[in-house]
C-alpha positions, -999 to 999 in steps of 0.1 A, spaced: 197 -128 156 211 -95 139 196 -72 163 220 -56 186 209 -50 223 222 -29 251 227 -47 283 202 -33 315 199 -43 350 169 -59 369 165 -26 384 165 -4 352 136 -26 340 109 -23 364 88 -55 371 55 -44 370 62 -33 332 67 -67 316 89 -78 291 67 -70 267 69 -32 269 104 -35 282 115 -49 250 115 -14 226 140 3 255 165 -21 251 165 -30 216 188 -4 197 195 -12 165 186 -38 134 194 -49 101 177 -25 75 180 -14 38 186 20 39 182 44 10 210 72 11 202 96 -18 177 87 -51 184 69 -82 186 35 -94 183 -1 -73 226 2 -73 219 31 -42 200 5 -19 223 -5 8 216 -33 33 232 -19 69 234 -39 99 233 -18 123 206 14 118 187 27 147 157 11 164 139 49 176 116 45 210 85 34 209 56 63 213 29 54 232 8 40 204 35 19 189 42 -8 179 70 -29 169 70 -56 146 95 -78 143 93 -83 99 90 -117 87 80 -102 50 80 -75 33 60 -65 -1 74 -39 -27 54 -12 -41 54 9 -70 57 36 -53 89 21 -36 104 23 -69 90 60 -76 108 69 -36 134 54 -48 144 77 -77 130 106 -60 99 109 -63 83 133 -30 116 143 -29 102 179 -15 88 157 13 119 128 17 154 146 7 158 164 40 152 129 57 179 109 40 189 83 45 153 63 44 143 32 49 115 22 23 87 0 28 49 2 33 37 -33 37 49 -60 68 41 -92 82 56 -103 113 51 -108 149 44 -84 178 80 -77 200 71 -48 217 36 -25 224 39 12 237 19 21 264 -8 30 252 -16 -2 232 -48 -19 240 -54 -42 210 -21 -62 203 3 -79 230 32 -95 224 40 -121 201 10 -121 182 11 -126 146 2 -91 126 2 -74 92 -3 -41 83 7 -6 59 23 25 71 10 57 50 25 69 21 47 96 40 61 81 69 97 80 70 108 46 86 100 23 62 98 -17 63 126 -33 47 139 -40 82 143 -66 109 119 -45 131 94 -21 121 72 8 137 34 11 131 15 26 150 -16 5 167 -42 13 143 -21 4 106 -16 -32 120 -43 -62 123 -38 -97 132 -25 -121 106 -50 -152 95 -31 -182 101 -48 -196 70 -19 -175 50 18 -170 49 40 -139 64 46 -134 24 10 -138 10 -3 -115 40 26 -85 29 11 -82 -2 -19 -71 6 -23 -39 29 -11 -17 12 -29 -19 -23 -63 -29 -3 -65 -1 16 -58 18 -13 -88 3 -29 -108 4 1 -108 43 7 -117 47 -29 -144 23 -31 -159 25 3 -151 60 15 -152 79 -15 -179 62 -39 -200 42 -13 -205 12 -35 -235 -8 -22 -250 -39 -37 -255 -42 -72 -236 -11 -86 -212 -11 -112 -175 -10 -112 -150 0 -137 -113 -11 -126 -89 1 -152 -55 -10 -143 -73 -43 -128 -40 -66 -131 -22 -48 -107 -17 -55 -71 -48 -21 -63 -66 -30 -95 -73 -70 -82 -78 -57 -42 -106 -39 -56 -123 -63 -78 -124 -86 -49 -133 -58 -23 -162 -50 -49 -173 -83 -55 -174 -94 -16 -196 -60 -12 -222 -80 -42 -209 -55 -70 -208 -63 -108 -173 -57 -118 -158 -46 -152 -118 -47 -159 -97 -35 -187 -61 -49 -181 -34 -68 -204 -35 -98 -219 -13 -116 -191 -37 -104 -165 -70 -117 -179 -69 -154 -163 -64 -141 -129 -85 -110 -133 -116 -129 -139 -108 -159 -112 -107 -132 -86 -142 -123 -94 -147 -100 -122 -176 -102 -147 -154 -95 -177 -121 -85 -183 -110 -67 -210 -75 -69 -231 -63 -33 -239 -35 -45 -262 -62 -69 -286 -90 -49 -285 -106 -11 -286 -121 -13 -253 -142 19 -261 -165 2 -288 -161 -32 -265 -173 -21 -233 -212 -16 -226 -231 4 -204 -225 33 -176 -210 24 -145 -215 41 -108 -178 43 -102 -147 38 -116 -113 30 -103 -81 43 -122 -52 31 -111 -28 43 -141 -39 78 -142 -28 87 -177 -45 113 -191 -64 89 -220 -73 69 -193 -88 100 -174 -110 109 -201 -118 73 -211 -134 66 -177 -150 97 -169 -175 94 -200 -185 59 -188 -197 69 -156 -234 74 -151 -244 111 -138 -240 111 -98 -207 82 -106 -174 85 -90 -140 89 -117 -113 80 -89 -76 81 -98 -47 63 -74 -21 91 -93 -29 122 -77 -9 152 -88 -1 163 -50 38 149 -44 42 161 -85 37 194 -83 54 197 -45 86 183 -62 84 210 -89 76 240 -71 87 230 -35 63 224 -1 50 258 0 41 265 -33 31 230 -48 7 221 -23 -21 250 -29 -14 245 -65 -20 211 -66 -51 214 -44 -64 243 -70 -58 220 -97 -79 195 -78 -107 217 -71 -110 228 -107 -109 194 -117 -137 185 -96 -158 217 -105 -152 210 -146 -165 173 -144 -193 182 -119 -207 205 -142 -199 188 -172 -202 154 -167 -226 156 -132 -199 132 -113 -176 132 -89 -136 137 -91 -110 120 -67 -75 121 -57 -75 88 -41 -44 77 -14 -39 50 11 -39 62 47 -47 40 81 -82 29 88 -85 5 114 -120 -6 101 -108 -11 65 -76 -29 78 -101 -53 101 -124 -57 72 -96 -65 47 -82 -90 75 -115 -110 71 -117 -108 34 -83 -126 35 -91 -152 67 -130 -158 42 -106 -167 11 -123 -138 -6 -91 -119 -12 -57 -128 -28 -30 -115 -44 -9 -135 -60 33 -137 -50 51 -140 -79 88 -140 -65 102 -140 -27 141 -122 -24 161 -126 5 169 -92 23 203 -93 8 190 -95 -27 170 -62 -22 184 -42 -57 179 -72 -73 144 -73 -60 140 -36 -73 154 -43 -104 131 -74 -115 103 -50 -104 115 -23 -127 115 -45 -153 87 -62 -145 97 -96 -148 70 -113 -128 38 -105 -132 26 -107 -96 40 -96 -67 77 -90 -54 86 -102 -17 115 -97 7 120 -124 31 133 -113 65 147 -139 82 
């Protein structure tokens, strides 16, 4: 155990409490990788004593047995947001966890302790997950299937949700609609197809060449090769949504002219956290939500569709639904590699380079 504790009498603990929300008072500090100031995976720094805070009422902490890494991990890393994150160094980054319930806050109706859980924290919280114990609050954790591992279950939350909020909050698929997913070899890209597929959609993909296999065992109706072919003359038919999750400008215009009038163009690289690093909080903010608007006004009038910013945030629903996806078999993605803690900038770095195709894992134990 690398958790340090602080000693308490009978009497400081009252009975009628419990161990289990006694736990989160007398815990006060953990093993973590904390990130001091932005740049390249050489900054990471694995500390073995960074502070545990106090559970909130609607808390919980997790002790991590995994721990996925994220793009944007990478894009925190070297300072991206920094308008939001640079007053808060040092971070600790980390969306995704799987682990075990050691502690509930008081308000916590749902979880008790030592129950197996998984679960994302938004984009902009500030205690991340590459530590021994992590803080979520009640609703961005669900109970683990015991059908998969801590590591399989890491990998999902985080991307799913992503893909849920576009695909079932935003564009409302239904049976038998169409979906574009461009980007569909990545961790978002496959969440979807299989979110889409589960929910009886038809499901397009354009991705590369490495991608394809697993692309269309996941469920996809055809998957495209970017690299071999021009997908433009290869692809047929309008679709009632697509899914972008580069969110390069060719792609942009590329999947808003397939849509069918009434369709939903929905990009995972909104320009929010850009234009707040380049003008500052105050500033970038209203401009980026102009340029959204404007956005949204062109290709409503132009192309009769919607427009979306899309971003992951907690749902409870779309975590419980993802959780039965994954118990059903119906979604997967695949680990590629699992790091030990220690190893965390090498971790980074074979992400950077993208030496595995499939997902990058910290083990926590």
């Amino acid at each position: 155990m690398h958790a340090m504790w602080r000693r308490k009498t009978a009497a400081a603990v009252p009975a009628a409490r419990g161990h289990c929300r006694a736990i989160s008072t007398v815990l006060t500090a953990c093993r973590a990788v904390v990130l001091p100031r932005f740049g390249g995976p050489e900054v990471l720094e694995l500390r073995p004593a960074v502070r545990v805070p106090d559970l909130k009422p609607r808390e919980v902490l997790v002790r991590a047995r995994a721990a996925s890494i994220n793009v944007l991990d990478l894009r925190m890393r070297s300072g991206y947001g920094r308008s939001i994150f640079e007053p808060l160094l040092p971070l600790i980054l980390g969306r995704d966890v799987s682990g075990e319930v050691a502690a509930v806050g008081t308000s916590v109706s749902s979880l008790v302790v030592g129950q197996e859980v998984f679960g994302a924290l938004h984009p902009t919280a500030e205690r991340g997950t590459y530590a021994e114990y992590a803080i979520l609050s009640e609703d961005e954790l669900s109970l683990k299937p015991s059908s998969v591992s801590h590591a399989e279950a890491s990998v999902v939350p985080f991307a799913a949700l992503t893909a849920w909020r576009a695909l079932k909050s935003t564009a409302r698929i239904s049976k038998g609609q169409r979906l574009l997913v461009l980007g569909g070899g990545g961790a978002i890209g496959l969440a979807a197809i299989q979110i889409a597929v589960a929910a009886g959609c038809h499901v397009s993909a354009i991705c590369g060449c490495k991608s394809i296999e697993c692309v269309l065992e996941v469920g996809a109706e055809e998957a495209l090769d970017y690299s071999t072919m021009d997908v433009q003359l290869a692809i047929k038919g309008q679709f009632d949504a697509v899914l972008d999750t580069i969110g390069i400008p060719e792609t942009e215009r590329f999947g808003v002219n397939l849509l069918k009038k009434g369709g939903h163009y929905m990009t995972v690289q909104g320009e929010a956290a850009t234009f707040a690093d380049r003008y500052g909080l105050t500033i970038g903010l209203p401009v980026s939500t102009a340029v959204l608007l404007k956005k949204q006004l062109q290709y409503r009038f132009s192309h009769g569709i919607g427009y979306w910013w899309t971003y992951m945030r907690a749902d409870a629903e779309g975590l419980n639904e993802v959780r039965r996806l994954l118990e059903a078999g119906k979604l997967k993605i695949p680990v590629e590699k699992i790091f030990p803690i220690a190893d965390v900038r090498q971790a980074h770095e074979a992400k950077e380079k993208r030496l595995f195709p499939g997902k990058v894992v910290l083990e926590l134990d």
